[in-house]
C-alpha positions as CSV (number, residue, x, y, z in Angstrom):
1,X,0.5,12.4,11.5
2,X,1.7,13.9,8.4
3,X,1.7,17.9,8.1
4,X,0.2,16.6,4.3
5,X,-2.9,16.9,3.7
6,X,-5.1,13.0,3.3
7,X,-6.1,12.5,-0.4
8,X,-9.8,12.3,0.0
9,X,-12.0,9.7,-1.2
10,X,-13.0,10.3,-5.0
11,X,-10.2,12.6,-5.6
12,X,-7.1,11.3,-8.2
13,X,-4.8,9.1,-6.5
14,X,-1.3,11.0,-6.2
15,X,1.3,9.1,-8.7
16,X,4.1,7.9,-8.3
17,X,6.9,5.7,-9.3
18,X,9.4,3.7,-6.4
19,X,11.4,1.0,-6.4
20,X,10.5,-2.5,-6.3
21,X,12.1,-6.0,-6.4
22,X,15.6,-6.0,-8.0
23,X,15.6,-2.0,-7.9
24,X,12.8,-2.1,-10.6
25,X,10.5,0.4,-11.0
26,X,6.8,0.5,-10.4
27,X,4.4,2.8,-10.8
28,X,0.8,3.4,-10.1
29,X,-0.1,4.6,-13.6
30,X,1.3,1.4,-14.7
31,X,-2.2,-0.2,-13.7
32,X,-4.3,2.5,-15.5
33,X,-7.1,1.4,-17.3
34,X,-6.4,-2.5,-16.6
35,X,-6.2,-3.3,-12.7
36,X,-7.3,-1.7,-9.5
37,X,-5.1,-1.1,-6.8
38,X,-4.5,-1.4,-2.9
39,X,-1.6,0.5,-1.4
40,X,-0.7,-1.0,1.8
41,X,1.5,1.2,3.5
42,X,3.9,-0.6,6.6
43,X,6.3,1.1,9.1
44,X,9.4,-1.0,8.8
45,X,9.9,-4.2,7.5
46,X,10.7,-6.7,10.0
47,X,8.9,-5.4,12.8
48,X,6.8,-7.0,14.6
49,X,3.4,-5.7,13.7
50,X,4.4,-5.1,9.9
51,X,5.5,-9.1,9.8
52,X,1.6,-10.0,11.0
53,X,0.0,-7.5,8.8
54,X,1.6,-8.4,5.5
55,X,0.8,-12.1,5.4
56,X,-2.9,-11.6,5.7
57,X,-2.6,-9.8,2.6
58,X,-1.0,-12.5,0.8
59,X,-3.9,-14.8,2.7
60,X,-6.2,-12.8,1.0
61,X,-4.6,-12.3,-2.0
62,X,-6.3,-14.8,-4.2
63,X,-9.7,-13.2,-3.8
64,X,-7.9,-9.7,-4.0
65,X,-6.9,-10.5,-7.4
66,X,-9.7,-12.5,-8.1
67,X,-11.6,-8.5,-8.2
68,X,-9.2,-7.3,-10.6
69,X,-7.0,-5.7,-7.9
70,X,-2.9,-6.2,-7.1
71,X,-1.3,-5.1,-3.9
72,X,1.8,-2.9,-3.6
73,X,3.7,-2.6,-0.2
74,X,5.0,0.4,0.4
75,X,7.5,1.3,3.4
76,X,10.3,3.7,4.0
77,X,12.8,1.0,4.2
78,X,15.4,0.4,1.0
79,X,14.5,-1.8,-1.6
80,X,16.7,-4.3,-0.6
81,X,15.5,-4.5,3.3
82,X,11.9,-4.9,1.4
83,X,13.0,-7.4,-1.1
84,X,14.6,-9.7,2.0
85,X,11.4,-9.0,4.4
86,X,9.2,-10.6,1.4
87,X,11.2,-13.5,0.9
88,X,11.4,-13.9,4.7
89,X,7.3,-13.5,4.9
90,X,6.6,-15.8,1.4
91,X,5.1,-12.5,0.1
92,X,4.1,-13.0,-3.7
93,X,3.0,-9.0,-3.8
94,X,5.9,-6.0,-4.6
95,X,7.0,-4.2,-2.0
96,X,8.2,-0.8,-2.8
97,X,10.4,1.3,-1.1
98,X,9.5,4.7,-0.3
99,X,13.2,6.0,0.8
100,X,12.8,9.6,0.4
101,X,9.5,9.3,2.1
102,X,8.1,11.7,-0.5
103,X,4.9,9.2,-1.6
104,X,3.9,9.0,2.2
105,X,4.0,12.4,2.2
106,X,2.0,12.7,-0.7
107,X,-0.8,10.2,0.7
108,X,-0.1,12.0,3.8
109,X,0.5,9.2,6.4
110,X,4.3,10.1,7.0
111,X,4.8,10.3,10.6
112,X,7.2,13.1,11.1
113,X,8.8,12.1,14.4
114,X,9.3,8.7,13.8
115,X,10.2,9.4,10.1
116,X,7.9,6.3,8.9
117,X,4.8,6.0,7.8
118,X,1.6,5.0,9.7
119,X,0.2,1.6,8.9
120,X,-2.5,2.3,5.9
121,X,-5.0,1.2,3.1
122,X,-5.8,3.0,-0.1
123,X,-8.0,1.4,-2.9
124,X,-7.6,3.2,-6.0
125,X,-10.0,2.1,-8.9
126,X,-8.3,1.6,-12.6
127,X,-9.3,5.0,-13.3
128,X,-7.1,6.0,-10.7
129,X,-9.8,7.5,-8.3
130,X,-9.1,6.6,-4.3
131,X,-12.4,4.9,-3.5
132,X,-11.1,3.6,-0.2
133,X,-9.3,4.6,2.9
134,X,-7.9,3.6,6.2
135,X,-4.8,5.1,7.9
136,X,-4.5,4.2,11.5
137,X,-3.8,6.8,13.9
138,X,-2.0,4.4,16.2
139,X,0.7,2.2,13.9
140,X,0.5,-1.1,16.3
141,X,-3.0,-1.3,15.0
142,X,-3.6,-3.3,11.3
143,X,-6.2,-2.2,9.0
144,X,-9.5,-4.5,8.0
145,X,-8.4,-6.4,5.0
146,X,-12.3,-6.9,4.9
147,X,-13.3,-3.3,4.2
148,X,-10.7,-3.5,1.3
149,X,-12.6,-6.5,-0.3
150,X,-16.1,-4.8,0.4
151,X,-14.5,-1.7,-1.3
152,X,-13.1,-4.0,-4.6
153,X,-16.2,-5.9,-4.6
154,X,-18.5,-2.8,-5.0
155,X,-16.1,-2.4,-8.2
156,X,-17.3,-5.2,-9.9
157,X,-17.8,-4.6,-13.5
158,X,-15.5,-1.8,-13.9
């Protein structure tokens, strides 16, 4: 795992601004004060595991959405590779791409060997506060989608 430290939850979530679809930027702070967020960090687009992982966040993204949340992808891959990989998946989320790898350092699930990151879930509240978690030690693994609707749902009313 990363030589970076994990934010912790209740600390400030570590901004940041990437690239989207079309090159556009996105940032975090862009959903200050008016949506929650869930950072779902993925390997590499087109693998095998990221290309099962994604498309039960968009399964879920109705009811996602539905508790004032959006989801952002975030890889290591280029903009591009991420802009083809959500057309190939029917992904209606932004995936971002995290070339320099300096955001997965920041959240700190870069894998230094491999150069990626591990596959993981933040929630971050639309104060900006991380008040969810899961990075997977072993990236073949995918995160609970249903700990990240738990965690949204206990924000109801914010």
């Amino acid at each position: 795992m990363s030589t970076t430290t994990l934010p912790e939850v209740g600390s400030q979530a570590p901004d940041f601004r990437l690239r989207g679809p079309g090159g556009q930027p996105i940032a975090l702070g862009d959903y200050r004060g008016r949506r929650h967020v869930v950072l779902a960090f993925y390997p590499l687009a087109f693998s095998p595991v990221c290309s099962h992982q994604l498309p039960t966040l968009q399964r879920d993204l109705d009811r996602i959405r539905e508790l004032g949340a959006e989801v952002l992808g975030i890889s290591v891959d280029s903009y591009f590779a991420n802009e083809a990989f959500a057309r190939h998946l029917g992904l209606s989320f932004p995936l971002l791409s995290d070339f320099r790898r300096q955001v997965s350092a920041q959240y700190g699930v870069l894998m230094p060997e491999a150069q990626t990151s591990t596959r993981a879930l933040f929630v971050v509240d639309k104060q900006g506060v991380i008040v969810h978690r899961e990075v997977l030690e072993d990236p073949r693994g995918v995160p609970s989608n249903e700990d990240v609707l738990r965690a949204l749902e206990s924000l109801r009313g914010d």
